[in-house]
C-alpha positions, -999 to +999 in steps of 0.1 A: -343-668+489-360-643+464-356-609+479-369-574+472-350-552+454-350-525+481-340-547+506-306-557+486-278-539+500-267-509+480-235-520+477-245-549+455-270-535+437-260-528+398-274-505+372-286-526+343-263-523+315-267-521+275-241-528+256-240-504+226-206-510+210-179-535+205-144-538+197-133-542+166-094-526+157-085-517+189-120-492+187-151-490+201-177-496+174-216-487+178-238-519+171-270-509+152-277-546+148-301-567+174-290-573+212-296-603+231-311-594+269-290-606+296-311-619+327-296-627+365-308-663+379-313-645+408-348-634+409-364-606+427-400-595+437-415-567+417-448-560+409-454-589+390-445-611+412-409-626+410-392-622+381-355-633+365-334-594+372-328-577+337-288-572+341-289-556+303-279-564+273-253-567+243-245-565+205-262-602+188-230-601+163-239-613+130-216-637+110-205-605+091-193-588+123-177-619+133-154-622+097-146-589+102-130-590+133-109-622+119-104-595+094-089-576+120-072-600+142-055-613+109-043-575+096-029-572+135-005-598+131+001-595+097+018-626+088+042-622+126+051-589+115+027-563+133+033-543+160+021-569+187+041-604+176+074-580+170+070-559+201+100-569+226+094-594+255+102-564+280+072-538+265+050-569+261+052-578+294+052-542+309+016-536+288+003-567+307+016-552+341-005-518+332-034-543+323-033-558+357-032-527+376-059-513+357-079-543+364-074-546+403-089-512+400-121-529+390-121-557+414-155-547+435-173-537+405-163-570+387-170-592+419-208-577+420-211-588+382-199-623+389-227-623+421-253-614+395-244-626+361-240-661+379-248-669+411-222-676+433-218-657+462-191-631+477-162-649+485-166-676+458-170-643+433-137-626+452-116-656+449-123-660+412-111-624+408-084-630+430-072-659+417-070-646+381-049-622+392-027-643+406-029-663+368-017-632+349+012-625+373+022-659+372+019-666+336+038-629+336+068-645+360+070-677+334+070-656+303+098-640+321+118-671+327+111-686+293+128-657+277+157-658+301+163-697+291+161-687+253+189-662+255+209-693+266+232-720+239+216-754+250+237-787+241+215-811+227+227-843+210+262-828+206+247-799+187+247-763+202+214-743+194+193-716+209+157-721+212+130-688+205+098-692+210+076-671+190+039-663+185+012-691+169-009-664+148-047-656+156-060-673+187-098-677+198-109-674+237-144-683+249-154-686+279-174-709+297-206-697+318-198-709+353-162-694+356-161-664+327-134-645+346-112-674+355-111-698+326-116-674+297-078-657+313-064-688+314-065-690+276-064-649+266-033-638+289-009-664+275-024-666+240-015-624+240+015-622+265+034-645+233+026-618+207-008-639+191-039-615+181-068-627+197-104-625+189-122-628+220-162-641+226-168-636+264 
């Protein structure tokens, strides 16, 4: 079904976005570089006929841009001993519990993105919203009980030893096209909840 615009519901209509800036040291930076459109496979009837909806568009990166956020990623964890990979499990996991509120916040807006951006419908998009959610606060209640576990002596072959488990280093997440909420988490939440820097591609 190829509607009209005008006879979408409001509610799921979106404003086309351009992305201007990306993130590069925790900041917002301006992209005066090329940007790649970003077109809906839904299509709706204009004037010329039906066309692919424009949903905006972002910052083409060039491999410069890309080495200097590994720049970044790698002067965050500066060799385990930045702020992130030494910050305690408690404030960790309190920062991803601030992340998760702040994201439930944006669960409609997110939901109409996923209808557009992919195709599926509304309660395929609200489950794979939902059920990321649930992901983080999971791999949250894990974290939790890994680190309980740790502050335990385990016996193992007649030898008494603790076991810490620390962060990896720099970590890239991509995400594929048909689940870019979902699957991308999956591999972001834990890669950050452990105290990795993470260079992220959506």
């Amino acid at each position: 079904m190829f509607p009209k615009l005008k006879d979408i519901p409001a509610e799921f209509l979106v404003t086309p976005l351009k992305q201007k800036t990306w993130l590069l040291n925790g900041k917002l930076v301006e992209w005066k570089g090329p940007f790649q459109d970003v077109h809906s496979p839904v299509y709706v009837e204009g004037n010329n006929g039906f066309q692919p909806f424009q949903l905006g568009s972002y910052p083409l990166l060039s491999g410069e841009a890309s080495l200097s956020a590994l720049d970044a990623a790698l002067k965050a964890y500066d060799l385990g001993k930045g702020i992130w990979p030494t910050m305690t499990v408690k404030d960790r996991i309190k920062h991803m519990h601030g992340f998760v509120k702040l994201m439930k916040e944006q669960r409609d807006e997110v939901v109409k993105w996923l209808m557009w951006e992919i195709g599926k419908n509304l309660a395929d998009s609200r489950k794979e919203f939902d059920r990321t959610i649930d992901y983080i606060v999971d791999t949250i209640d894990a974290y939790k009980n890994l680190d309980r576990e740790s502050s335990r002596l385990r016996k193992e072959g007649g030898i008494y030893a603790q076991i810490r488990r620390g962060p990896l280093g720099v970590v890239l997440c991509m995400g594929p096209y048909n689940y870019p909420l979902n699957e991308t988490f999956t591999t972001l939440i834990p890669a950050l909840i452990m105290g990795n820097t993470v260079i992220f591609k959506p």
